[in-house]
C-alpha positions in Angstrom: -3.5 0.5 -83.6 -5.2 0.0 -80.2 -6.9 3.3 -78.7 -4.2 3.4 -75.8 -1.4 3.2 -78.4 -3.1 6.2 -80.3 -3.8 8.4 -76.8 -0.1 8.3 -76.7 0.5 9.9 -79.9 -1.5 12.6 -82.0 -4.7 11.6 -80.9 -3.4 12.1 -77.4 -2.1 15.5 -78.8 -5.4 16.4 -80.0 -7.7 16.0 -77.0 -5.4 17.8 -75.3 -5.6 20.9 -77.4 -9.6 20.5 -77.8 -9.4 20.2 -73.4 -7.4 22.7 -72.1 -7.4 21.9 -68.6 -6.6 18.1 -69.2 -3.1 16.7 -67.9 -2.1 14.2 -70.1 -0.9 11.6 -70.4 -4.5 9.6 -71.0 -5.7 6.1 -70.5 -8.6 4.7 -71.3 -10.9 2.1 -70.6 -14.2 0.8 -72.2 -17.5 1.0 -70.8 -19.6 -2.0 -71.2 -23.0 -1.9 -72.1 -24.5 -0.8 -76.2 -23.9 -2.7 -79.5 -23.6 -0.5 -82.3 -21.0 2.4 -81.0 -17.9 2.3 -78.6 -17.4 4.2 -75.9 -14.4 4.6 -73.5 -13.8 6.7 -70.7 -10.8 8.5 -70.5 -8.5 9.7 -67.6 -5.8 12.0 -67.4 -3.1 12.1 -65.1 -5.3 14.5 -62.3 -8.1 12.3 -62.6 -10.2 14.2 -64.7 -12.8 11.9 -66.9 -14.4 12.5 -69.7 -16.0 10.3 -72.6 -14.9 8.8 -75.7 -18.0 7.9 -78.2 -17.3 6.7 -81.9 -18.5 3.5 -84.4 -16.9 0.7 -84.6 -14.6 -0.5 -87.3 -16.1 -0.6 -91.1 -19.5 1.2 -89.6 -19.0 4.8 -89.8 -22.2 5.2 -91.7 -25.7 5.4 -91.1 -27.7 7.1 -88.4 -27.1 4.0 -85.7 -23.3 5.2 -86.0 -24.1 9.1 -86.5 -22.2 10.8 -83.6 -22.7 14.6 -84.9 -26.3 13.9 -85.0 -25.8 12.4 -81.2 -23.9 15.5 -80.4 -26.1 17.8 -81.9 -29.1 17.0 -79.9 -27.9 16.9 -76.6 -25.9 20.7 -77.6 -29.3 21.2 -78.2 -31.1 20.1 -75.0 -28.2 21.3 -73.0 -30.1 24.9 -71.2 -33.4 22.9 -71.1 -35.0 20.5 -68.6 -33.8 17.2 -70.0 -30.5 16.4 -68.4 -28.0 15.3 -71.3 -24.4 15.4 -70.7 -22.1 18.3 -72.1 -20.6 17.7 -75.6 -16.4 19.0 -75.5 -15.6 17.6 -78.7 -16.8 16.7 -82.0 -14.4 15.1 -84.6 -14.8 13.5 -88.0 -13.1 11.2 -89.9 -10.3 13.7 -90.7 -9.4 14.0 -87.2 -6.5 12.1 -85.4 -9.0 9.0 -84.3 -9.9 8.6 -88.3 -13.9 8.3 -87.8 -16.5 10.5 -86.5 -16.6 10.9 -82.9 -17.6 13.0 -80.3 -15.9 13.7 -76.0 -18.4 14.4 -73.8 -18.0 15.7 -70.0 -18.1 12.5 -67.7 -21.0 12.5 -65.0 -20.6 10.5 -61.8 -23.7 8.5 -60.4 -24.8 5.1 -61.5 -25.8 3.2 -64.6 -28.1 0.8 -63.5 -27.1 -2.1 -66.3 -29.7 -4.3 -64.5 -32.0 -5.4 -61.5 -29.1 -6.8 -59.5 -27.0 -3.2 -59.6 -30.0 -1.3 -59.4 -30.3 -3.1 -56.2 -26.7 -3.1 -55.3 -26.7 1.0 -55.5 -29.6 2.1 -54.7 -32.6 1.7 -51.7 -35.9 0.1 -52.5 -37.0 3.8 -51.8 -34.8 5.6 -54.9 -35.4 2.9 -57.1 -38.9 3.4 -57.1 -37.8 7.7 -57.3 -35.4 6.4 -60.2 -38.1 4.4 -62.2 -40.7 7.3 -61.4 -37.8 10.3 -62.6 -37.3 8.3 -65.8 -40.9 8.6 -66.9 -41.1 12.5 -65.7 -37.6 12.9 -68.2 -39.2 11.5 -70.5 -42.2 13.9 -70.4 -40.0 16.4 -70.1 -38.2 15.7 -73.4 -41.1 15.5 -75.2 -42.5 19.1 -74.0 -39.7 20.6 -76.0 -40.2 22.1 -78.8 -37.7 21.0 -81.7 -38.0 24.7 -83.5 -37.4 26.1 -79.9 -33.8 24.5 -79.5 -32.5 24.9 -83.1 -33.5 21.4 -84.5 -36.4 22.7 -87.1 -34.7 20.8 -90.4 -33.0 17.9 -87.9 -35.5 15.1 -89.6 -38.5 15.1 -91.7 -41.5 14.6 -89.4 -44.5 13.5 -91.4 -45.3 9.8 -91.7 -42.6 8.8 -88.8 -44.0 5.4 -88.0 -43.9 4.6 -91.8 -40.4 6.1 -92.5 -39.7 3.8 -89.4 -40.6 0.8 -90.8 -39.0 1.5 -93.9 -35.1 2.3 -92.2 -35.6 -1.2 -89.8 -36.9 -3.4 -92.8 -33.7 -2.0 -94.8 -31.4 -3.0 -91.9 -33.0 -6.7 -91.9 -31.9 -7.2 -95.6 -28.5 -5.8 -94.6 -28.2 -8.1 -91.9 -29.4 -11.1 -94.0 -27.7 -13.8 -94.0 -29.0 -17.7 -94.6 -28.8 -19.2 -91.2 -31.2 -17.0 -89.8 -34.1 -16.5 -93.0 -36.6 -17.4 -90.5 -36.3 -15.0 -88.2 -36.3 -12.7 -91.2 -39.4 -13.8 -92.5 -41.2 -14.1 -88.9 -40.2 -10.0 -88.5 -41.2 -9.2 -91.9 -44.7 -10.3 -91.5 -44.9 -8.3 -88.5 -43.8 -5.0 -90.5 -46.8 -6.2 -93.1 -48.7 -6.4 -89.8 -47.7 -2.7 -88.5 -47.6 -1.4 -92.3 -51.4 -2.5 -92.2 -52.5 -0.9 -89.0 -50.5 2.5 -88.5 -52.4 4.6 -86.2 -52.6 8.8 -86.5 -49.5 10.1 -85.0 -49.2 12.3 -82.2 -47.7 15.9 -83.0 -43.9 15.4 -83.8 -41.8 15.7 -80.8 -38.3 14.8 -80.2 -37.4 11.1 -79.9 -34.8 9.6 -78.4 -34.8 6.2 -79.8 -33.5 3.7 -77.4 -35.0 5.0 -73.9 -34.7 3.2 -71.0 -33.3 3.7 -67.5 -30.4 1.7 -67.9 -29.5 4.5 -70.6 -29.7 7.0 -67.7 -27.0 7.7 -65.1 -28.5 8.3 -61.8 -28.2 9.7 -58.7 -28.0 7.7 -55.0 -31.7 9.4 -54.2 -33.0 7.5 -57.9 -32.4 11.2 -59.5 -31.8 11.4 -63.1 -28.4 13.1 -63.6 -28.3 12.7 -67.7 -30.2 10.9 -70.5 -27.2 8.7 -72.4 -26.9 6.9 -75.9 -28.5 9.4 -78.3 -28.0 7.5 -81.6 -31.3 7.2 -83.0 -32.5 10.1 -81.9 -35.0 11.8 -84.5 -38.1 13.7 -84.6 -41.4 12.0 -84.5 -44.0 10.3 -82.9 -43.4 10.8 -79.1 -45.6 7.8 -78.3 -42.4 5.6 -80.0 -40.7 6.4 -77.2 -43.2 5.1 -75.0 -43.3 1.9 -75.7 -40.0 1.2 -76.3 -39.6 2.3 -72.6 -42.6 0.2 -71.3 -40.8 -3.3 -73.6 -37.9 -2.3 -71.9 -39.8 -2.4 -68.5 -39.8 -6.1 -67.4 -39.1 -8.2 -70.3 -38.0 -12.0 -70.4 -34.1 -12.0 -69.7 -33.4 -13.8 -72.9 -34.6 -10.9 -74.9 -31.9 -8.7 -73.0 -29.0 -11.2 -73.5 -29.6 -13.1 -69.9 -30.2 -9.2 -68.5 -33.3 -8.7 -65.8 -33.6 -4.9 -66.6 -33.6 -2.2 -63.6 -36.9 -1.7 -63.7 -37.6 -4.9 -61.9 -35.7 -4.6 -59.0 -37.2 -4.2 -55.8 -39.2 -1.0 -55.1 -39.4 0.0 -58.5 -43.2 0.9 -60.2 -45.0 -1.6 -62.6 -45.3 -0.9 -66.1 -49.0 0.2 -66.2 -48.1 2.3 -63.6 -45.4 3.9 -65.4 -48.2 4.6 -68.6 -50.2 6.0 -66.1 -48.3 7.8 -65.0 -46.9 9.4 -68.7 -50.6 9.8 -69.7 -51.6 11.8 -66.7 -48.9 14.4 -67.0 -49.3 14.3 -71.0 -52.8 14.0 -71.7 -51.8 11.4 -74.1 -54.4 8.6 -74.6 -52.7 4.9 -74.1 -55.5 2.8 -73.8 -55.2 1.5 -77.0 -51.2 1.0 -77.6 -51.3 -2.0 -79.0 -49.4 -1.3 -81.9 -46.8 0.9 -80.1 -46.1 -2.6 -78.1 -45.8 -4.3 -81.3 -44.2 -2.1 -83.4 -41.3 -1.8 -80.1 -41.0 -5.2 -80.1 -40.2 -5.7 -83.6 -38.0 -2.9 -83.6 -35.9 -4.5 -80.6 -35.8 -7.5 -82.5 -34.2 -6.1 -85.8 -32.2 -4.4 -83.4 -30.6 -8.0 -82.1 -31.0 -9.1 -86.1 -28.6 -6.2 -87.0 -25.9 -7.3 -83.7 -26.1 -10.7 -84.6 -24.5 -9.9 -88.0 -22.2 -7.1 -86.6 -20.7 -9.5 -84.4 -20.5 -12.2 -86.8 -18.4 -10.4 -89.1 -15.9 -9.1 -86.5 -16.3 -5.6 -86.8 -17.1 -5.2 -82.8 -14.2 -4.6 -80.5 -14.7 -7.1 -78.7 -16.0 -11.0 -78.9 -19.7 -12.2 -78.1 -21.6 -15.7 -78.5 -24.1 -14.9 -81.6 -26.6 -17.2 -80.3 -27.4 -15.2 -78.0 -28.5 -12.8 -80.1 -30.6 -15.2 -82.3 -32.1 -15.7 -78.9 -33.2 -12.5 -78.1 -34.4 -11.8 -81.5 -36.6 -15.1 -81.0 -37.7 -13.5 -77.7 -38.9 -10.4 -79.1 -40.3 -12.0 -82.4 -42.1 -13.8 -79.4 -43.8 -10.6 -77.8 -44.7 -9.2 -80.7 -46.6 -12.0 -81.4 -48.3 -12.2 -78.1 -49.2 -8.3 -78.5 -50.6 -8.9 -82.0 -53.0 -12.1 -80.6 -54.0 -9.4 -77.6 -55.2 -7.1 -79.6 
């Protein structure tokens, strides 16, 4: 049954119950933009938003598709500095929808998908505020403290980059499949290559996982309103987050699916900037982060290795061309490779 049909039964019931103040009846519609969990924004009758997060078909498991643990954290950041939006909801797979999910209050203000909406929204002036407020909310996350906010026993937190390697390389033999063995055997000798080299950890903060400004809705002055998309949010090494935010900086379009990111629109800071920027308000030394740009490439390629096969088997909502994933996993196969030779 299609989500509309169920909004107009007990599902629809549900939500109602759980948000008092809602007039149904509801409608939905799905936001673009993610690969692993689905999320729809739903309206009632007055206008009132609000979001709809939950995995897709046959994928309810594992921490990619954990929406408690998404809704746990931002509950958790929700009275401190980092902006998260506020959790309404958290079902399971006994509740009306039949998986996990969890309703979040909507926030207005823009999700810059890429350069060319970044640029559409927003002056050359609050770009560059939005690419400088996404490094400032990011040191702001990590100056939490977990133990501080209720999230002492939310992960393990010794040996992160390790346990790290371990979960990704156990998705690429889930995702196997013959046609691409060579792009599993390129990003396997890159794990034997990070495996070899893993630096000392930084003191275990909270990570978010997938950070990025395009995972940000922001303000028209290039404020950041709330920090989206919490799925792999864990504890560890703060400096993961890092790099995955300066890959996520200006990378080839092919290894974002044709995408030229936000961060590249007019007015917004360079990428050395924007580590310069982290290590001056952290104290953190990035001098050497060589293996953080590595070990974030190789991680956004299992990530495309992993949608490839999610797609292929049909268990997406929607349709998508899985070359173009092959692609992107080439591309980022490609910069880890061109990290590694740096070094």
């Amino acid at each position: 049954m299609k989500l509309q049909q169920m909004l107009g039964s007990e599902l629809g019931t549900w939500l109602s119950k759980a948000l008092p103040e809602s007039r149904p009846p509801w409608s939905c519609e799905r936001i673009a933009g993610g690969y692993s969990m689905l999320t729809y924004r739903l309206t009632d009758t007055a206008g009132q938003c609000w979001v709809l997060r939950f995995p897709p078909a046959g994928n309810s498991s594992g921490r990619a598709h954990d929406t408690d643990r998404e809704a746990r954290m931002m509950n958790a950041l929700h009275n401190s500095a980092v902006p998260v939006p506020t959790v309404r909801i958290v079902g399971t797979a006994e509740d009306p929808l039949g998986v996990p999910c969890h309703v979040t209050d909507f926030v207005p203000g823009h999700v810059l998908g890429d350069a060319d909406s970044a640029a559409r929204c927003l002056s050359p002036e609050a770009i560059r505020d939005a690419s400088v407020n996404i490094v400032t909310a990011l040191v702001e996350l990590h100056a939490v403290d977990p133990d501080e906010v209720g999230l002492a026993d939310f992960a393990p937190r010794a040996n992160y980059l390790e346990r790290q390697l371990r979960r990704w390389q156990s998705v690429l033999d889930a995702a196997a499949a013959p046609e691409v063995a060579s792009l599993a055997a390129d990003l396997t000798d890159i794990a034997e290559w990070l495996e070899a080299g893993i630096p000392s950890e930084a003191a275990p903060r909270i990570v978010h996982g997938d950070y990025r400004l395009g995972n940000a809705i922001v303000d028209d002055n290039g404020g950041i309103r709330a920090l989206l998309d919490w799925e792999l949010t864990t504890l560890g090494d703060p400096l993961a987050d890092l790099g995955l935010l300066a890959a996520f900086w200006a990378p080839p379009p092919r290894a974002m699916l044709g995408v030229r990111m936000p961060t590249t629109a007019p007015g917004a800071i360079g990428v050395d900037e924007a580590l310069e920027l982290y290590a001056k308000k952290t104290g953190s030394d990035v001098d050497d982060f060589a293996f953080y740009r590595v070990f974030s490439a190789w991680r956004l390629a299992c990530t495309a290795f992993r949608a490839r096969a999610r797609y292929a088997s049909g268990a997406m909502d929607d349709s998508a061309d899985t070359a173009r994933f092959v692609d992107a996993c080439t591309a980022w196969i490609e910069i880890a490779h061109q990290a590694m030779n740096a070094r």
